[in-house]
DOMI-955764 format. One record per residue: residue number from 0; residue in three letters; x, y, z of N, C-alpha, C in turn. Coordinates in steps of 0.1 Angstrom, whole numbers, m for minus. Atoms other than C-alpha are relative to their C-alpha. Example, Ala and Ser with C-alpha at 12.3 -4.5 7.8 and 13.67 -1.06 7.14 Angstrom:
2
> 0, ALA, 9, m12, 0, 123, m45, 78, 9, 12, 0 .
> 1, SER, m9, m11, 0, 137, m11, 71, m8, 11, 8 .
% end
This chain:
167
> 0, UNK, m5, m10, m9, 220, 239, m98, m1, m4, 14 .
> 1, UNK, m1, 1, m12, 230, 232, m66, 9, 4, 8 .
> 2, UNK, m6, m7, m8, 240, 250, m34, 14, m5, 0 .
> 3, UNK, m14, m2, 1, 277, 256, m33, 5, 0, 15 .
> 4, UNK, 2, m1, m16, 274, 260, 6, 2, m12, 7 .
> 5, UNK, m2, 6, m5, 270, 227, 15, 6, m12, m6 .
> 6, UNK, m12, 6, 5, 296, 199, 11, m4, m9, 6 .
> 7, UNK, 4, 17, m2, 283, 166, 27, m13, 3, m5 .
> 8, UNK, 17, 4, 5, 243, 169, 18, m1, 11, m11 .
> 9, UNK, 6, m3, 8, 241, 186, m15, m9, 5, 0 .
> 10, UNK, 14, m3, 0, 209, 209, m16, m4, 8, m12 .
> 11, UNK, 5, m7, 12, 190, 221, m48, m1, 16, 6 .
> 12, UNK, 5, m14, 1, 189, 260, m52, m15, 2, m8 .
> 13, UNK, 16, 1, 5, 150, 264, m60, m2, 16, 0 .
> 14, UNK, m2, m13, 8, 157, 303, m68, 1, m4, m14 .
> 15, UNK, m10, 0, 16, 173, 289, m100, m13, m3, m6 .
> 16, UNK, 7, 2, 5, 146, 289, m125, 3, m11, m13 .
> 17, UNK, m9, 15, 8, 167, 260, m145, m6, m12, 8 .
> 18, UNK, 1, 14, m9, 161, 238, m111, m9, m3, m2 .
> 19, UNK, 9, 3, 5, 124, 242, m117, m7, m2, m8 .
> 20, UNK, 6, 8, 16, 122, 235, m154, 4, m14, m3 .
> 21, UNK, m2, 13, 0, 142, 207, m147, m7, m13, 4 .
> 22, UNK, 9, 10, m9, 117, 192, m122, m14, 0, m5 .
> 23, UNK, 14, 3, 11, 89, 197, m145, 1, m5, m7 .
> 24, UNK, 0, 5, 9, 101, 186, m171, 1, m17, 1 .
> 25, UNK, m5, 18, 0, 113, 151, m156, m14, m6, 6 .
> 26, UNK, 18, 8, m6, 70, 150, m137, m2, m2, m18 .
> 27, UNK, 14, 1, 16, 54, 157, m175, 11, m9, m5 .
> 28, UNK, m6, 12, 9, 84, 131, m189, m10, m16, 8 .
> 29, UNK, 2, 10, m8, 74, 106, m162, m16, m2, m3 .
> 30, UNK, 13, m3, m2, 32, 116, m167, 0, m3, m17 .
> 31, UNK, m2, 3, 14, 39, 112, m204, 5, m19, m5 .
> 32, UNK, 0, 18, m3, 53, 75, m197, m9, m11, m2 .
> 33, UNK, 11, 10, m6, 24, 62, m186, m4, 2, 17 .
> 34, UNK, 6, m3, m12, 21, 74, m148, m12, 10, 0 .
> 35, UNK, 9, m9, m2, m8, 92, m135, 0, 5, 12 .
> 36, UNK, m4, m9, m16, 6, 102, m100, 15, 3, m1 .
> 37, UNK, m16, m2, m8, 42, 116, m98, 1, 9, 15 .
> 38, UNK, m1, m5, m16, 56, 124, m63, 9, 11, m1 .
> 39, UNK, m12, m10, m1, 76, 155, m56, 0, 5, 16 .
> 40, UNK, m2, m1, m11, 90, 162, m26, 15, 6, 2 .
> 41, UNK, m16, m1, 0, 127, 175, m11, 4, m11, 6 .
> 42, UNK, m8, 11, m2, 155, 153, m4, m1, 0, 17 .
> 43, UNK, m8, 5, m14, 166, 134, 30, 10, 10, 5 .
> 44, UNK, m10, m11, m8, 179, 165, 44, m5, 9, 8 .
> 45, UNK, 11, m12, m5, 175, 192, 70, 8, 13, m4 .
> 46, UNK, m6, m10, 10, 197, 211, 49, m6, 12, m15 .
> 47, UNK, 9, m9, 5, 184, 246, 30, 17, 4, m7 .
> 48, UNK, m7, m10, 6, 201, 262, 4, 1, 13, 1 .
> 49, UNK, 0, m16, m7, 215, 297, 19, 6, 11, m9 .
> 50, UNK, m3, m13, 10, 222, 317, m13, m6, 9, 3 .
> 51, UNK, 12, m19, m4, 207, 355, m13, m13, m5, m4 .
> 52, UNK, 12, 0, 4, 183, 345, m36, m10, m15, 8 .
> 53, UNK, 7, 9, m8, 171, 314, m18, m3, 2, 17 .
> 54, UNK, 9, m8, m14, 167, 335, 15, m3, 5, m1 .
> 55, UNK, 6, m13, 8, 148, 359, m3, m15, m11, m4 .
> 56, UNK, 8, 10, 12, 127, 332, m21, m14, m2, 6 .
> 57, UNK, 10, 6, m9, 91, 331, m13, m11, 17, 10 .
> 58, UNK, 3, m12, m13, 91, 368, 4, 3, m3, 13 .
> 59, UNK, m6, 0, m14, 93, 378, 38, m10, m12, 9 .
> 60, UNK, 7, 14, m3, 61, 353, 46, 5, m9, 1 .
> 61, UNK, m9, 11, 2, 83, 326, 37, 10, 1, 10 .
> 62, UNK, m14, m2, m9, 109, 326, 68, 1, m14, 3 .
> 63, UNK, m3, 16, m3, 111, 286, 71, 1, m8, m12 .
> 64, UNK, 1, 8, 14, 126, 263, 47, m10, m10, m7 .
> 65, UNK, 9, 13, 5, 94, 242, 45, m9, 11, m5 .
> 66, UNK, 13, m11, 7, 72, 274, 38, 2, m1, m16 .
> 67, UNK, m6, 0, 12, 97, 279, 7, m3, m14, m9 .
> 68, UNK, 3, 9, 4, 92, 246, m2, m14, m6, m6 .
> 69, UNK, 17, 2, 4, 53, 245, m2, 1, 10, m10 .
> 70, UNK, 2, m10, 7, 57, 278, m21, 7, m6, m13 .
> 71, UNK, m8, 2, 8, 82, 263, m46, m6, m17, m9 .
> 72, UNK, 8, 5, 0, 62, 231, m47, m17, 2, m4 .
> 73, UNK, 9, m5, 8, 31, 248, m55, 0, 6, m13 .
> 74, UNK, m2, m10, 12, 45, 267, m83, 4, m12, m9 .
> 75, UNK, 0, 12, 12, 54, 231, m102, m13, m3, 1 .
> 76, UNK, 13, 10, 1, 23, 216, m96, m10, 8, m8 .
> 77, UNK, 9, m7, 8, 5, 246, m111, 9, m4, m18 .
> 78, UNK, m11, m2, 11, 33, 246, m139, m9, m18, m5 .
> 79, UNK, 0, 13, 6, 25, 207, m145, m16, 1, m4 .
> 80, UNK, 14, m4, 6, m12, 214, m147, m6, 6, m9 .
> 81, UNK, 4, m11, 14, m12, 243, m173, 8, m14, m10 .
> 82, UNK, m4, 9, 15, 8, 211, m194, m6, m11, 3 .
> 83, UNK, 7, 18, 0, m8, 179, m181, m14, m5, 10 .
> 84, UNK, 6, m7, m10, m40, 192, m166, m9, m16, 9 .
> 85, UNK, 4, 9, m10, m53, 155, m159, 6, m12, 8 .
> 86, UNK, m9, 7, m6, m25, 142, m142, m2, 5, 18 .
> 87, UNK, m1, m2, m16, m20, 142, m102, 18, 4, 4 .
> 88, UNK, m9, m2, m10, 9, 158, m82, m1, m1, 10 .
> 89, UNK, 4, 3, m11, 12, 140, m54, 13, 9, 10 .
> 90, UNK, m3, m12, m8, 30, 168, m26, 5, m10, 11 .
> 91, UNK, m6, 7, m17, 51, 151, 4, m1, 8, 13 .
> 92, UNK, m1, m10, m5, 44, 166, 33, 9, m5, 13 .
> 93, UNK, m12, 6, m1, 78, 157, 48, 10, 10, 8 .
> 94, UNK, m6, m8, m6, 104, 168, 70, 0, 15, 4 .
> 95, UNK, 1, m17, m3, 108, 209, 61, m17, 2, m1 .
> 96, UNK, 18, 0, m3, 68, 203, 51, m6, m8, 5 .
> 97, UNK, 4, 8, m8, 60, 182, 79, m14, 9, 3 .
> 98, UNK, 4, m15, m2, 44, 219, 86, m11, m1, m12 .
> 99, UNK, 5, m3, 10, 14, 230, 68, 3, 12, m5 .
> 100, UNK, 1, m18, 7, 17, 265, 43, m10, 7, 11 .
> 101, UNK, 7, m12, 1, 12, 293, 54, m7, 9, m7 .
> 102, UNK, 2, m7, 11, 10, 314, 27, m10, 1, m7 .
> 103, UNK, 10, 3, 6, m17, 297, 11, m11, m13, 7 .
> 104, UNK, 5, 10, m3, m45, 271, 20, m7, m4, m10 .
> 105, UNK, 2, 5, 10, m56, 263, m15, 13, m8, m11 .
> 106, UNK, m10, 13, 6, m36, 235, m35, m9, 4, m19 .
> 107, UNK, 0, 2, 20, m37, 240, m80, m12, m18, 4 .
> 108, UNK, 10, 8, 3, m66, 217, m88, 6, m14, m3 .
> 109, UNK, m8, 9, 5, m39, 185, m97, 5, m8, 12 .
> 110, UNK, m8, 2, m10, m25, 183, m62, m3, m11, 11 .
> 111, UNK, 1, 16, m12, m28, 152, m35, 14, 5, 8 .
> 112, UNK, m12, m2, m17, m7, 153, m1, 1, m8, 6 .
> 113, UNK, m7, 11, m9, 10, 127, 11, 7, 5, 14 .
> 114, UNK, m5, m2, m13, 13, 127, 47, 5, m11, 10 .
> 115, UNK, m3, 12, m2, 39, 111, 67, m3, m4, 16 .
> 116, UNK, 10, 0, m13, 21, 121, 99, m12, m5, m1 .
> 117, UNK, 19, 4, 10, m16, 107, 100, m7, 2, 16 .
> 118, UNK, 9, 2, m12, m31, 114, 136, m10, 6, m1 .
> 119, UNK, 9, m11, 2, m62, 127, 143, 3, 11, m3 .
> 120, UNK, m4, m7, m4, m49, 155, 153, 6, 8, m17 .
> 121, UNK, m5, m8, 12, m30, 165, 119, m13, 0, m10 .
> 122, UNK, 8, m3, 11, m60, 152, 97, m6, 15, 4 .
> 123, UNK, 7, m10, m7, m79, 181, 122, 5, 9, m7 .
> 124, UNK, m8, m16, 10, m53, 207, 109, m2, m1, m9 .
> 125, UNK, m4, 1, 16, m54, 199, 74, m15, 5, m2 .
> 126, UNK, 18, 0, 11, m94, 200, 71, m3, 16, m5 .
> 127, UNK, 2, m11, 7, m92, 238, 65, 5, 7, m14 .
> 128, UNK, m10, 1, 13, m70, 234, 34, m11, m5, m12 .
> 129, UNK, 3, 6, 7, m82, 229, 3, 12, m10, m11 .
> 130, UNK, m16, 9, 9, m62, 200, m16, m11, m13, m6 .
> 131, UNK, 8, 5, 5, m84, 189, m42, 1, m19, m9 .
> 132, UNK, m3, 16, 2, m71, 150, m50, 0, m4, 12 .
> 133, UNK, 2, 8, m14, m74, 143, m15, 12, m3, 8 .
> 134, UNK, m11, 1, m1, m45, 130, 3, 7, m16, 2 .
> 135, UNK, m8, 13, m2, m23, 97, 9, 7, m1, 12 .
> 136, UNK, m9, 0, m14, m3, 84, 39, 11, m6, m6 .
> 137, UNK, m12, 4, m2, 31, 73, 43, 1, m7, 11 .
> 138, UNK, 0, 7, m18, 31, 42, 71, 11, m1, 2 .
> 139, UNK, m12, 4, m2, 59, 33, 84, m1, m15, 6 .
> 140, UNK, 4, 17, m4, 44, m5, 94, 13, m9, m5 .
> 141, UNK, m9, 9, 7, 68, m20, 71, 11, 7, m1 .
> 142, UNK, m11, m3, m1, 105, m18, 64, 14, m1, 2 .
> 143, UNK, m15, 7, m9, 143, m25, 69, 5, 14, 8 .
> 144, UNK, m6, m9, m2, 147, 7, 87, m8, m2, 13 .
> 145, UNK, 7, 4, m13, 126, m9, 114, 6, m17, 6 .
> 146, UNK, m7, 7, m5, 142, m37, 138, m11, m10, 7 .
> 147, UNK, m3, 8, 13, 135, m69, 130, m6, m2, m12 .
> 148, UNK, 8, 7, 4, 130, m77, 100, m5, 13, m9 .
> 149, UNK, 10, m10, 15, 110, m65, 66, m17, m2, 10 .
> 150, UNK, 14, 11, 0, 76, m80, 84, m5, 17, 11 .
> 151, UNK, 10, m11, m5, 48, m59, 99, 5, 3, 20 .
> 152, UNK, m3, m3, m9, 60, m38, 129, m17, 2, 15 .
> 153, UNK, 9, 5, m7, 27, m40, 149, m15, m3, m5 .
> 154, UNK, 8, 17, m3, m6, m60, 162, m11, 5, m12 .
> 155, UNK, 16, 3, 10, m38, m65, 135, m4, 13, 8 .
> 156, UNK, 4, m11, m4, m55, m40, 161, 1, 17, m6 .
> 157, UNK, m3, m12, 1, m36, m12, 157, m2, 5, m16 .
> 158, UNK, 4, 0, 18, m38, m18, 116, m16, 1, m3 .
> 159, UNK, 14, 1, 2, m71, m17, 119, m7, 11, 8 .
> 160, UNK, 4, m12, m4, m79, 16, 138, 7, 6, m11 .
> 161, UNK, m6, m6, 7, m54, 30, 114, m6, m1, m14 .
> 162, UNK, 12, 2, 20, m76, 16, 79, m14, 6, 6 .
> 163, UNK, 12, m8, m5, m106, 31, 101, 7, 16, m5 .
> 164, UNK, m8, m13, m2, m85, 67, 105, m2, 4, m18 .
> 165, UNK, 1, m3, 13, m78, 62, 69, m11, 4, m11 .
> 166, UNK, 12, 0, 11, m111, 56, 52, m7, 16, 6 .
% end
């Protein structure tokens, strides 16, 4: 199911209770494989699907498409837990969830949070959350989306405050 609204960037309707059997079903295929982390996250978009029921979705708490998304996102990861309770869902916290929930500051006991921010400053905000797998980063060190070149975009130093920050 996907929004009908937008015509260059495609966006899942996450009202549809299809879109979210589909997306469990394809973690517990993937966790049934042989993985023990799948990632879930929304697409490369800053596009929201604007059906009724997807600006409805979440309640009136929910007025930001990333809120929706942590809310819509927490409700698989619980879902994958009541079927694959010692598996990991690892959570993006990414564009619309660049943002922490409001709604909630407890994370389903399964959950990890990848963050593509990592400053002090955000770890600071996060520490009143519970998010019981801990979390992961996303660097951006490496890359072809960085000029030149696949190879490490800066000095030893800086990689090395940043595996301090980390640990």
């Amino acid at each position: 199911g996907m929004s009908k609204n937008v015509e260059v960037n495609p966006v899942l309707c996450i009202s549809r209770p299809e879109v979210k059997q589909i997306i469990v079903d394809s973690l517990v295929e993937a966790l049934d494989d042989g993985a023990d982390v799948v990632e879930l996250g929304q697409q490369d978009s800053r596009e929201f699907c604007e059906c009724p029921n997807c600006r409805a979705y979440g309640g009136p708490a929910a007025d930001t498409p990333g809120e929706k998304y942590w809310i819509f996102h927490k409700s698989i990861a619980e879902e994958v837990y009541r079927l694959r309770p010692g598996k990991t869902v690892q959570i993006i916290a990414y564009m619309h969830t660049d943002c922490r929930p409001k709604t909630f500051r407890e994370f389903p006991p399964n959950v990890m949070v990848e963050l593509m921010t990592y400053s002090d400053e955000v770890f600071a905000a996060w520490s009143d959350y519970v998010v019981p797998r801990g979390f992961s980063v996303y660097t951006y060190m490496w890359g072809n989306y960085q000029a030149p070149g696949l190879t490490c975009k800066t000095s030893t130093p800086v990689l090395a405050r940043l595996a301090r920050r980390f640990v």
